[in-house]
C-alpha positions in Angstrom: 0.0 0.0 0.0 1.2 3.1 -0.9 2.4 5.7 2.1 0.7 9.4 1.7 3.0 11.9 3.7 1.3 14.9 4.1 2.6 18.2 6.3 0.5 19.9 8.8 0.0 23.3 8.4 -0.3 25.4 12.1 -3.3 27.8 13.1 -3.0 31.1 13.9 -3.6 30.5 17.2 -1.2 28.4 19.4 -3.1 26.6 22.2 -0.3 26.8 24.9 -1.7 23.6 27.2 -0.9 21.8 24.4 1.9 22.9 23.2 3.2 22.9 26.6 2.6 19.0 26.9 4.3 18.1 23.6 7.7 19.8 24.9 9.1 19.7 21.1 9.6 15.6 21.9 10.8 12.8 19.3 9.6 10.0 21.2 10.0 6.6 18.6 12.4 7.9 16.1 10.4 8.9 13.2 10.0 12.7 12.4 6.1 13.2 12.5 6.5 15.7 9.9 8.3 13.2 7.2 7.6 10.4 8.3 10.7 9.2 7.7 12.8 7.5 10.5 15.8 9.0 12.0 18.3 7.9 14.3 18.4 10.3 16.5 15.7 9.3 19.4 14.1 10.7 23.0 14.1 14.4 24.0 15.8 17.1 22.5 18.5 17.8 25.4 18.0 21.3 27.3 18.4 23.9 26.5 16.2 23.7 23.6 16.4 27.1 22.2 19.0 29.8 22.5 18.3 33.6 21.9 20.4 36.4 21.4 20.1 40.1 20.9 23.1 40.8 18.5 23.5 42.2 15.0 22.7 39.6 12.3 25.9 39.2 11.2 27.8 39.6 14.5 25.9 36.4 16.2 26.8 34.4 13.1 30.2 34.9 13.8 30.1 34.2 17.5 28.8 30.6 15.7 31.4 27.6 15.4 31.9 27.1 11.8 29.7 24.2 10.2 27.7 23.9 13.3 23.9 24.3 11.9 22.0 22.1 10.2 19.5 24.5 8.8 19.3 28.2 8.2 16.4 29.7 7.4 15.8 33.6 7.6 13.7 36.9 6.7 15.5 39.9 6.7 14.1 43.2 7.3 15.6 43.6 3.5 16.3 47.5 2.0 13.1 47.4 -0.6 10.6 47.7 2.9 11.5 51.5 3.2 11.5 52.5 -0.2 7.9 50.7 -0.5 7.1 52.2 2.9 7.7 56.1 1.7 5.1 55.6 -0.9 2.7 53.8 1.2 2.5 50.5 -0.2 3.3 48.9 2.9 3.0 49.9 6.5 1.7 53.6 7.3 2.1 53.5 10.9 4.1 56.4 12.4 7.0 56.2 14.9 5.9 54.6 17.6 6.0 51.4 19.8 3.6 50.3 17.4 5.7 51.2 14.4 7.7 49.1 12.0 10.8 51.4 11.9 10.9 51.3 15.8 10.2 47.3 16.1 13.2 46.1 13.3 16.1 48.4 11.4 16.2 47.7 8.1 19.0 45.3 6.8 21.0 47.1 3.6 21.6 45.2 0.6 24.9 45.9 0.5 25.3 43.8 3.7 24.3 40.3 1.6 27.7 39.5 0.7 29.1 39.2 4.8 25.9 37.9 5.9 26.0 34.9 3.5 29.4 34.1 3.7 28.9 34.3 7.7 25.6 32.1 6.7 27.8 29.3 4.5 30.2 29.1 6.9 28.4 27.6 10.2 26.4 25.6 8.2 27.1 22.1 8.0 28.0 20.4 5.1 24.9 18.9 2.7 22.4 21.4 4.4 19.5 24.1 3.0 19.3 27.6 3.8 15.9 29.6 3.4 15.3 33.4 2.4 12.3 35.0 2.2 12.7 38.3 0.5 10.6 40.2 -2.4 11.0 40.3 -6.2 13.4 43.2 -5.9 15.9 41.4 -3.4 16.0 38.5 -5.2 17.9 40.1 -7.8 20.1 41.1 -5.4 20.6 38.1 -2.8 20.9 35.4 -5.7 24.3 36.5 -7.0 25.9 37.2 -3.7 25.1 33.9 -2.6 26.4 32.2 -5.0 29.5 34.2 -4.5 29.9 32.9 -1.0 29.5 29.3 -1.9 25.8 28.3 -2.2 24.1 26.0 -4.8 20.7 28.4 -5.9 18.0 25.7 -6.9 14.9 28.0 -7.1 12.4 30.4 -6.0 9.6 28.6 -4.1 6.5 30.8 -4.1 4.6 31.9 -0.5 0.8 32.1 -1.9 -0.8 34.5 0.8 -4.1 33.8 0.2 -4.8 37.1 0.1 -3.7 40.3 -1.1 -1.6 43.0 1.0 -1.5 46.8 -0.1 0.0 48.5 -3.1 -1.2 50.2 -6.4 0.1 48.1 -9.2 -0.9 44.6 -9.4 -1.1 44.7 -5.4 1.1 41.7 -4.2 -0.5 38.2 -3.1 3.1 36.1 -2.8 6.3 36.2 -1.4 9.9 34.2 -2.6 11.6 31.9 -0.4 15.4 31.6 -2.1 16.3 27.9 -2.1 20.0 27.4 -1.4 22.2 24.6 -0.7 25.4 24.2 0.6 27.5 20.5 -0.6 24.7 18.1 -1.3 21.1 17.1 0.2 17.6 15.3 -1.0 14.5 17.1 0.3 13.1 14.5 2.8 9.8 14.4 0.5 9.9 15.1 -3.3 5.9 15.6 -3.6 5.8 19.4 -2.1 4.9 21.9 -5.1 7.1 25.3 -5.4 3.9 27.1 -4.4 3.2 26.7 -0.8 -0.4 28.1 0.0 -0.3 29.4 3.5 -2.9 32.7 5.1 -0.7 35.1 6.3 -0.1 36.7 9.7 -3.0 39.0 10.0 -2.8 41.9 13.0 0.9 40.5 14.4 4.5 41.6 14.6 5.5 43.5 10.9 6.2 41.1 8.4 5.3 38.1 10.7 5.8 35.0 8.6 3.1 32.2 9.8 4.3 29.2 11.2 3.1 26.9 9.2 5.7 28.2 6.3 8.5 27.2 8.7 6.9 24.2 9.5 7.6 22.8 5.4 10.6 24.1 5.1 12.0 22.2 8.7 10.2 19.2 7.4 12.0 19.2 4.3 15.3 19.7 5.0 16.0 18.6 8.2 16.3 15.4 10.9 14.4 15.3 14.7 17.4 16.6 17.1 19.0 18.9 14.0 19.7 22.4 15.0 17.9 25.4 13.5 18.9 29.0 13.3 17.2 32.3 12.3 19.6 35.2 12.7 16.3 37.8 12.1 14.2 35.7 14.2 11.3 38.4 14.8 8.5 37.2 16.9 10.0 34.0 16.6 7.9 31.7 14.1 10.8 29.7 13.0 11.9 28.7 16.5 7.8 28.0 16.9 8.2 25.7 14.6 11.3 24.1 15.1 10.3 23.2 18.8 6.9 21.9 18.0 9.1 19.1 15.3 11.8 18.5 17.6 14.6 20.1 16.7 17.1 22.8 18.6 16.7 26.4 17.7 19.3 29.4 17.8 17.5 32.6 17.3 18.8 36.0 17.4 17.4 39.8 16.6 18.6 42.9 16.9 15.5 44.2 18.3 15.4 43.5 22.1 11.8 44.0 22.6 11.6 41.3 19.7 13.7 39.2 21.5 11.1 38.9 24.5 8.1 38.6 22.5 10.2 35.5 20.9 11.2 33.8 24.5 7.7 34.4 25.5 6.6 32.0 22.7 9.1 29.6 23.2 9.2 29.0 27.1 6.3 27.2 26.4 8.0 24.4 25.1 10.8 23.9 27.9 13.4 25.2 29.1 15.8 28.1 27.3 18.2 30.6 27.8 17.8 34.5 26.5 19.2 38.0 27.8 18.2 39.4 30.7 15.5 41.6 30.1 13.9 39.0 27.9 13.4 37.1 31.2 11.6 39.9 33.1 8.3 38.7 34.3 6.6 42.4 33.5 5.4 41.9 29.3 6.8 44.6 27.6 4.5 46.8 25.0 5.1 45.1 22.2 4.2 41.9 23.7 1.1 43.6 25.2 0.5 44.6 21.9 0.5 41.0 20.3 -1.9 39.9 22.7 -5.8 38.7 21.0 -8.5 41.6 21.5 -11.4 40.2 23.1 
C-alpha cells in the first residue's frame, strides 16, 4: 500500500496547554513531519532554544563554523522602506507600534558578509531559506552564490490574500532555495507554491508558522539544529520546537527578543538576555496579545 505523507499546516492561534505537553519531543524515532525514520531518538536535550540580541551578522560569527543544520531567515531587507515612503506597505508612524521602531532595516549591500557568515556555520549537505521580495532577489541570488551556495529555485509563499500597493497589489512572497555540498528534500511531492494565510494583525512582516513548518520538514532530521539570525517574533523557533529540533534565534530588536522567549518558554526550558526574562510583558508583547 502506498504511504501518503502529508505536512501539517499550524493555526493562527497556538493553544499553549498543548503545546506545553508536547515539549518539542521525538519519542519513537520517526520525524512526525516526514515520516521518515531517523536515528536520533528521546528528547531534544536542554536547553532547547538559544536567543540572542546581537546584530545579524555579529551572532553568526560568535557561531562555530559548520555547526547548523538549517538556516532559514527573513531579513528586514532595504526594498521595505523604499515601499514604505510611498505607502505601499505599512503607514504607521514612529511609535512602539511602528515598524521602523520594532526592526532596522537590513542594507543590501550587507548580503555578501551575511552569507558568507551564513555558508560558513552551516554544516555540510544542508538548505538555507530566504524570504525576501522580487526586488531582493535580484540582489541576494548572485551574492550567494558568491559565498559558496548551490541556488535551486524560488519557491513561491501564496498568501491567500492580497496586501496593499497600487500596481498589481502583491498576493506572494519568494523563499530563495539554497544549498550548501549536497542534500535530497526528505519528501519530493511538495509543489514550489506553498499556499499558507498570512499573519494578520501581528509583529510587521510576521511569517506564519506553518511556512517554517515545510521548510524544517523538508530539510531537516528530529534533534538537527535550526537557526534564524532575524528571528522576529520567533515563528521559526515556533516551529522548530513543535518538530523536535534545537533552535538558535537571534534579533537585533530586544523587545523582539522577548516577544520571541515568551513563545518559546512554552515548550521547555531556554536561555535569552536578561530583560527577555523579566516577568513584567513589555509593549510590544502587550501589543501581540488577541483583543477580546
Amino acid at each position: 500500500m502506498k504511504r501518503i505523507v502529508t505536512f501539517p499546516v499550524s493555526r493562527q492561534k497556538e493553544n499553549v496547554s498543548q503545546r506545553a505537553v508536547k515539549v518539542a519531543m521525538v519519542t519513537n524515532g520517526t520525524d512526525t513531519m516526514t515520516g521518515i525514520t531517523s536515528n536520533r531518538r528521546g528528547p531534544v536535550p536542554p536547553p532547547l532554544f538559544e536567543l540572542s540580541n546581537l546584530d545579524a551578522v555579529r551572532w553568526l560569527r560568535d557561531q562555530p563554523s559548520e555547526s547548523i543544520d538549517l538556516l532559514i531567515t527573513d531579513p528586514a531587507y532595504e526594498s521595505l522602506e523604499k515601499h514604505r515612503a510611498v505607502g505601499t506597505t505599512t503607514r504607521l508612524k514612529h511609535s512602539k507600534a511602528s515598524s521602523n521602531d520594532w526592526f532596522r532595516i537590513f542594507p543590501n549591500a550587507r548580503f555578501g558578509e551575511l552569507f558568507a557568515e551564513a555558508y560558513r556555520v552551516l554544516r555540510r549537505n544542508t538548505h538555507f531559506y530566504l524570504l525576501c521580495d522580487a526586488e531582493t532577489m535580484f540582489v541576494a541570488k548572485p551574492d550567494a552564490e558568491q559565498a559558496g551556495f548551490k541556488f535551486w529555485k524560488p519557491l513561491v509563499w501564496d498568501k491567500r490574500t492580497i496586501g496593499m500597493g497600487y500596481h498589481y497589489r502583491a498576493r506572494y512572497e519568494f523563499i530563495l532555495f539554497f544549498e550548501k555540498g549536497k542534500r535530497r528534500l526528505n519528501h519530493l511531492g511538495i509543489s514550489d507554491v506553498l499556499s499558507v494565510p498570512r499573519v494578520h494583525g501581528g509583529y510587521p512582516a510576521e511569517k506564519p508558522v506553518g511556512i517554517s513548518e515545510i521548510l524544517i520538514g523538508q530539510s531537516s532530521q528530529p534533534g538537527d539544529t535550526v537557526a534564524d539570525p532575524f528571528m522576529g517574533s520567533g515563528s521559526v523557533g515556533v516551529a522548530t520546537l513543535k518538530a523536535g529540533r534545537r533552535f538558535l534565534g537571534n534579533d537585533l530588536n530586544p523587545e523582539a527578543v522577548r516577544l520571541s522567549a515568551s513563545r518559546l518558554r512554552p515548550f521547555g526550558e531556554g536561555t535569552q538576555p536578561r530583560d527577555a526574562r523579566e516577568d513584567t510583558p513589555s509593549d510590544l508583547i502587550e501589543l501581540m496579545r488577541p483583543q477580546p
